[in-house]
N, C-alpha and C positions, 0 to 999 in steps of 0.2 A: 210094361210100365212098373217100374218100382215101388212098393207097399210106400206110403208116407205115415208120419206121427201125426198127430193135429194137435194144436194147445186151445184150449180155451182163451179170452179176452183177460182172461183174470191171471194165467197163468203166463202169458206174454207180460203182460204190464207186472209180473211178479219180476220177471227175468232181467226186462231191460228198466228194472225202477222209477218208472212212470203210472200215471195214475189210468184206470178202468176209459176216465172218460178221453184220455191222449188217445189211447188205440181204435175205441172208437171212433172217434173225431179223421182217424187215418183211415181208416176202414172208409168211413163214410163217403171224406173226398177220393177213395180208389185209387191211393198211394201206398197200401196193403190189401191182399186180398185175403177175402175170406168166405166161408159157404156158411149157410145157415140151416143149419141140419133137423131144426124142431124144436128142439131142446136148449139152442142157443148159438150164436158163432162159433165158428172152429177155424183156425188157422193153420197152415200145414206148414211144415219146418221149412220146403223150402222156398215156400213163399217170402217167410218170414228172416230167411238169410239173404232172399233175394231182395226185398226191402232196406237192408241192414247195408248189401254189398253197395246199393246206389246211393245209402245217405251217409256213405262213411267220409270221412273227410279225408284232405291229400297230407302226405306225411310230412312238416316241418322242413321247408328247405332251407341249406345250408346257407351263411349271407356271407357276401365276398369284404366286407366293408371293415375296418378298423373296428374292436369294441364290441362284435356281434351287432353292427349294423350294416343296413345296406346302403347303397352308392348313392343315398340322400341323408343319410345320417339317422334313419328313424330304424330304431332296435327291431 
């Protein structure tokens, strides 16, 4: 098993520019995991990529439509 990093709650919401209480709030409902080690939560890189990879959004597709819209006329 491969050694992990862990971040802090303070150092994830540094990263992804969200506030302390967003990632808890994630944390909480179990849509990021995290271990609470004593000292405070800690979240592990690839948890936290794993989270990232599921809530990314799909890439911009292209529209067949005149003007950059699609085949109802809405851009």
């Amino acid at each position: 098993m491969p050694l992990d990093q862990y971040q802090t709650i303070k150092d994830v919401a540094d990263r992804l520019k969200v506030a302390e209480a967003t990632v808890r709030h994630w944390v909480k409902l179990g849509h990021l995991r995290a271990i609470n080690i004593g000292k405070g939560w800690r979240i592990a890189n690839t948890d936290l990529n794993e989270f990232l990879r599921l809530h990314q959004t799909a890439p911009r597709q292209q529209s067949d439509g005149p003007n950059g819209s699609d085949s109802e006329g809405k851009p």
